[in-house]
C-alpha positions in Angstrom: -4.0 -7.3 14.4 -2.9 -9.4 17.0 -5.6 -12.1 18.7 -4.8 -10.6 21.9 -6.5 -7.4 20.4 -9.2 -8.8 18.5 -13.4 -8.7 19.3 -13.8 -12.2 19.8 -11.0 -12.6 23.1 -13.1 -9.6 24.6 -16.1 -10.9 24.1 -18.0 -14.1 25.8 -18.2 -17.1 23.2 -21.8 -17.0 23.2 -22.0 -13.2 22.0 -19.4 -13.9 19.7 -20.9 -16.6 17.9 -23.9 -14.5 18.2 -22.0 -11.6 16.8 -20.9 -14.0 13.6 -24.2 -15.4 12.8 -27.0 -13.2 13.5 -25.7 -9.8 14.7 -25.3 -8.4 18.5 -26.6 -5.0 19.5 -23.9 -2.8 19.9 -25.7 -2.3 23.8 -24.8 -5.7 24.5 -21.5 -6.5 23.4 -20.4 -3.2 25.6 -21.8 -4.8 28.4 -20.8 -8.3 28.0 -17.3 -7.0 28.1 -14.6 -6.7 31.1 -12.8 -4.5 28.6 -15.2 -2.0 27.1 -12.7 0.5 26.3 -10.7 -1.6 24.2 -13.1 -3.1 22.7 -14.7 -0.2 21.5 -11.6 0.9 19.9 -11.4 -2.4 18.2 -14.7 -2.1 16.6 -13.8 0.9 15.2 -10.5 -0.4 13.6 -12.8 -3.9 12.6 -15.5 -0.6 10.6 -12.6 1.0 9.0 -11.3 -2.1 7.7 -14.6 -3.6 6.4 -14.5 -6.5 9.0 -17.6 -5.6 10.3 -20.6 -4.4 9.6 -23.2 -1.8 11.1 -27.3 -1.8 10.3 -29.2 0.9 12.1 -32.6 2.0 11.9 -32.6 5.0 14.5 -34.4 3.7 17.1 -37.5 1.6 14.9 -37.6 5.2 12.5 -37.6 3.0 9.4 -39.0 -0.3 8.5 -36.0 -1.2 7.0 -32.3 -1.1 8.8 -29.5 1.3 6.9 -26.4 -0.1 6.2 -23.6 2.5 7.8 -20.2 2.9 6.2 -17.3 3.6 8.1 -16.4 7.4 7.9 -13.8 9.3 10.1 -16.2 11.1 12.0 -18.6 7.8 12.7 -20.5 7.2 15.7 -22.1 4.2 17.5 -25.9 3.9 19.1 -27.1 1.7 21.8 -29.3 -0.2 19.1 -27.0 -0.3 16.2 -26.8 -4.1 15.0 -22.9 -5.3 14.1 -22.4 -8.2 12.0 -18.6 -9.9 11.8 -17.8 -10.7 8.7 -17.2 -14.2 8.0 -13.6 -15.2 5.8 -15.6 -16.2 3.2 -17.6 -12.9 3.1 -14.7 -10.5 3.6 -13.1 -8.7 0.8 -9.6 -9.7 -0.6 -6.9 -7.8 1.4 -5.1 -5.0 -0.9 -2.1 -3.2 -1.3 -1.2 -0.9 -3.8 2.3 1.0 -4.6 2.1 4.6 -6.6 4.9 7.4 -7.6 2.3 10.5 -7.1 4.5 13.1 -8.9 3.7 15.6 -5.9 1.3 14.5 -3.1 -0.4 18.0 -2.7 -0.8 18.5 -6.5 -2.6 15.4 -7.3 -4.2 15.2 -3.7 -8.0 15.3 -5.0 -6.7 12.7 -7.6 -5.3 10.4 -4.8 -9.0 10.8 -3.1 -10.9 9.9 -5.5 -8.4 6.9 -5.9 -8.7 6.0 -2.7 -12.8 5.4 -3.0 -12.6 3.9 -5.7 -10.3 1.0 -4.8 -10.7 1.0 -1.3 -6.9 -0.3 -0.8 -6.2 -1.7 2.7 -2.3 0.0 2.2 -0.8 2.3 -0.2 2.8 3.2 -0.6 3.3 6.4 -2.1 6.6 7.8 -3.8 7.9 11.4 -4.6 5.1 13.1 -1.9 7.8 16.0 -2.6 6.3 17.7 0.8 8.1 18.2 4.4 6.5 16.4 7.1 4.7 19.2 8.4 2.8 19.8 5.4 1.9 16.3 4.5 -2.1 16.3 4.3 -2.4 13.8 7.3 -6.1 15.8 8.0 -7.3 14.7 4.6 -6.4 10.9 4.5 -8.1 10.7 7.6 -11.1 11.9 6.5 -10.7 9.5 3.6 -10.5 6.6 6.6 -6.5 6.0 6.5 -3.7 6.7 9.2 -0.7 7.4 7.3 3.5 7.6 8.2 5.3 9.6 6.2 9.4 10.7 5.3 9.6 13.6 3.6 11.5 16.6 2.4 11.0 20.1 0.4 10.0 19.5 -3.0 12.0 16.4 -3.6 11.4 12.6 -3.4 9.7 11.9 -0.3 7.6 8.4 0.9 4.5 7.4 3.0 2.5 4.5 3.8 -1.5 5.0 4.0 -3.0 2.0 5.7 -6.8 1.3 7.1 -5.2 -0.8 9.6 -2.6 0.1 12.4 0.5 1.1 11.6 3.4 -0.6 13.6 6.9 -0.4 13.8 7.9 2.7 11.5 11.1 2.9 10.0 12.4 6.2 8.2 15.1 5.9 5.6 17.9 2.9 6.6 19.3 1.5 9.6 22.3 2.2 9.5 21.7 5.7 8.8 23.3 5.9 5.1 21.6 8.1 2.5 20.4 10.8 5.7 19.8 13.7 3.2 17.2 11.8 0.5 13.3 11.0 1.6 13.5 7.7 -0.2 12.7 5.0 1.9 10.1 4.0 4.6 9.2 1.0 5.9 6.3 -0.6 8.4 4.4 -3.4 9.6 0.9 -3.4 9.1 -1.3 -6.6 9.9 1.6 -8.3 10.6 2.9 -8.2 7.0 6.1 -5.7 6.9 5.6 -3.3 4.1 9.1 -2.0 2.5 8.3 1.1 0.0 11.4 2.2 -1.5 12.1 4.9 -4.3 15.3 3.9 -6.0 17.4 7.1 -7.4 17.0 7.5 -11.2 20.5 8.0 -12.0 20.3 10.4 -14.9 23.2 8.9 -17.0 25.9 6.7 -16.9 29.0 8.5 -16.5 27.2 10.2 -13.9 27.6 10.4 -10.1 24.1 10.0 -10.0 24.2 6.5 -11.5 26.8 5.9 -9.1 24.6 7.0 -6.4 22.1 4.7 -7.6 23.7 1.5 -7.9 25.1 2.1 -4.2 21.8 2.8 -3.0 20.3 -0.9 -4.2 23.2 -2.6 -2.9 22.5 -0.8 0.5 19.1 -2.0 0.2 20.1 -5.4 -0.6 22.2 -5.9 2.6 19.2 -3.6 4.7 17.0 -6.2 4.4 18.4 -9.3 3.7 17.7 -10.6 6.8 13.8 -10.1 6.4 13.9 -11.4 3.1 14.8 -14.6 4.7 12.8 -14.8 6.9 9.3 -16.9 6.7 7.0 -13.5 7.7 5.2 -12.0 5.7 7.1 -9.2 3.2 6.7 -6.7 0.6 9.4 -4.6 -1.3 7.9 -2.0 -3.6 7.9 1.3 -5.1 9.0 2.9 -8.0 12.4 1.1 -9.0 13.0 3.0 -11.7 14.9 -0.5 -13.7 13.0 -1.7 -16.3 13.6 -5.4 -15.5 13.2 -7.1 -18.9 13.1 -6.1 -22.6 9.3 -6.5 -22.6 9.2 -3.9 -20.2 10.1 -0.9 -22.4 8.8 0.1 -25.9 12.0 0.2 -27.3 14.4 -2.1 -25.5 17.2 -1.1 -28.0 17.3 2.2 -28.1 17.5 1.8 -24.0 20.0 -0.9 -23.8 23.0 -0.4 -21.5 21.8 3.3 -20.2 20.3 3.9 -17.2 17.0 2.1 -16.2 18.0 -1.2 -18.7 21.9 -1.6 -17.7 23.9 -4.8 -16.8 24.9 -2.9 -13.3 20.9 -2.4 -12.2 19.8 -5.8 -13.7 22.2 -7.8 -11.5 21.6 -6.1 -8.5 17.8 -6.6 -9.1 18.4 -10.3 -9.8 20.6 -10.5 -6.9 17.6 -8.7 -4.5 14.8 -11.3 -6.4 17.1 -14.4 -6.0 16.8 -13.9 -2.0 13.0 -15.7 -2.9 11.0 -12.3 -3.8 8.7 -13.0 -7.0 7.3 -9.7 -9.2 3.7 -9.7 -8.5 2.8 -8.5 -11.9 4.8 -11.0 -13.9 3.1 -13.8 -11.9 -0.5 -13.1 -13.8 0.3 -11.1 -16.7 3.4 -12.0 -19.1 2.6 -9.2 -21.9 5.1 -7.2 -23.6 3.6 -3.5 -23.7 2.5 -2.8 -19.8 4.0 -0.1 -18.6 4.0 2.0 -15.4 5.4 5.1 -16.7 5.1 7.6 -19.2 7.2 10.5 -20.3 5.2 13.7 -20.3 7.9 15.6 -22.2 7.5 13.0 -25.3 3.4 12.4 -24.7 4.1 8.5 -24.1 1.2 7.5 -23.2 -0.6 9.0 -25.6 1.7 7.2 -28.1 1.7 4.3 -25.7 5.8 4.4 -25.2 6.8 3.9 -21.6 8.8 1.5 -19.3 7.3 -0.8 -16.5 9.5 0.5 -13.6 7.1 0.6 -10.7 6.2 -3.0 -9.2 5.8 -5.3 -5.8 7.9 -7.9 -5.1 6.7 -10.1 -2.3 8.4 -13.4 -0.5 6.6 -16.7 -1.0 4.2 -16.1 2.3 2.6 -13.5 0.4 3.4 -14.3 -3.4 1.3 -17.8 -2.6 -2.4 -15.8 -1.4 -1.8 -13.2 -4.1 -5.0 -13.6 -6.6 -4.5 -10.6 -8.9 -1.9 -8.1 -9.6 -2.7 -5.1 -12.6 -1.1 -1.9 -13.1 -4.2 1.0 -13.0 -3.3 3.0 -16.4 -7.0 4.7 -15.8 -5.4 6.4 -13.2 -2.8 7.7 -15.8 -5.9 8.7 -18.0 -7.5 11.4 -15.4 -7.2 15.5 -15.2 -3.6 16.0 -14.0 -2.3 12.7 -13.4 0.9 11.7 -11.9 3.2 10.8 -14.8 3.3 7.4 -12.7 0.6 4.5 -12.8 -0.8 2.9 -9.4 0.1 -1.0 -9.4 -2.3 -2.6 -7.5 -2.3 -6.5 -5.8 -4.8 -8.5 -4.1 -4.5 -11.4 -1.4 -6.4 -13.8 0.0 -5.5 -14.4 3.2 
């Protein structure tokens, strides 16, 4: 959110001091404004996000004032008391990258997900859904805009956010890969948000494998350029490379086939060495955490899997990151995505 856009340029200082200390009448601040309009619409996007805060008692009804949570169908009164959250009081700012398995199948899944974290942005893999089916009616109900790249019943990529969405970008630049849903990027806060689903590759002597390793080194040379640069970025998804032998339950049986071979290693290292850092790594050095499971062999039950899905973020955002886990109670509900959420928080 730009500060040209924000409450406190379309507000006097008095009122907005007002407004950060002891609360404003929502009456008020819509008069004390030369730009009512847009400052309405920026209270709602401040609600949404959790930046501000709404008491109401309905007009002196009840003794004490209720505290109003942002819903997609929320409305503003004359009386309503908003509070702006100070720094200090505002929740850590959080992102979250998770391969669904099939966006409409686990939809009520995804829901309850949703509020439960409350994530600011989410970047969903394998939605497996065309564009026109994509359930943009129910994440708004849930509070979040969402972009999305899809096709029928295969891969497929969206971004949920509780914040604006600017600056879409389906699949690459230079237009290579045009047939596959597999990547989507945005800015969103003004942190650009890269959510990439990297081919799986099958088998060695495959042309799918080939087809992988050409993909990352197209994504290497895509963004390059903003990996150098000193905004804020975020690369995630499901990269389906386990990077290090701690990363799988059986690092021998998996060595030199696809998902733990020399070919994807270096072209990850060569993507980190640009100055990206893996969130998770950076809090929890554990052998044993994985992000995905085999249904066909019951892994998690038998806890064998392969951390595959992770965030890699620049040094802007790898030095405000507090936390980073991977959600394996996700994993653990009614029809799950085969796929754990891995979730990171910053304080910025």
């Amino acid at each position: 959110m730009s500060s040209q856009e924000s409450i406190e340029t379309l507000i006097p200082d008095p009122i907005n001091k007002k407004l950060q200390q002891e609360g404003v009448p929502f009456k008020i601040l819509h008069e004390s404004s030369s730009a009512a309009e847009k400052l309405v619409e920026q209270i709602y996007l401040y609600w949404r996000s959790g930046n501000i805060r709404i008491e109401r008692n309905w007009n002196g009804i009840f003794d004490q004032p209720q505290n109003i949570p942002y819903s997609n169908s929320a409305f503003l009164l004359p009386d309503d008391q908003l509070y702006l959250e100070s720094s200090k009081q505002q929740k850590l700012w959080k992102i979250a990258t998770w391969n669904v398995n099939s966006i409409r199948t686990r939809l009520i899944l995804l829901l309850q997900w949703l509020k439960e974290h409350n994530p600011d942005v989410v970047c969903l893999q394998e939605t497996k859904v065309e564009d026109s089916h994509f359930p943009v009616w129910d994440l708004q109900q849930a509070g979040y805009e969402s972009v999305y790249y899809g096709q029928k019943s295969y891969n497929g990529v969206a971004i949920l956010s509780k914040h604006p969405i600017q600056d879409v970008q389906n699949g690459f630049l230079n237009g290579y890969d045009p047939e596959n849903a597999r990547l989507i990027a945005a800015t969103i806060s003004g942190m650009r948000m890269v959510n990439v689903y990297v081919p799986q590759g099958q088998t060695t002597e495959s042309d799918k494998f080939k087809y992988k390793l050409k993909f990352f080194t197209e994504l290497i040379q895509e963004f390059q350029a903003e990996i150098k640069s000193d905004k804020a970025l975020a690369i995630m998804g499901d990269f389906n490379i386990a990077p290090h032998a701690k990363d799988l339950s059986n690092p021998d049986s998996m060595r030199d086939k696809v998902s733990f071979h020399p070919k994807e290693h270096a072209l990850l290292s060569e993507l980190i060495e640009f100055g990206l850092s893996d969130l998770f790594r950076k809090f929890d050095q554990r052998s044993g955490k994985f992000s995905w499971w085999d249904f066909r062999t019951h892994g998690f039950e038998r806890d064998e899997g392969m951390r595959i899905d992770y965030i890699l973020a620049n040094s802007v955002l790898t030095s405000s990151c507090q936390a980073c886990i991977i959600d394996t109670e996700a994993r653990e509900q009614e029809r799950p995505s085969d796929h754990a959420p891995v979730i990171a928080e910053f304080k910025l």
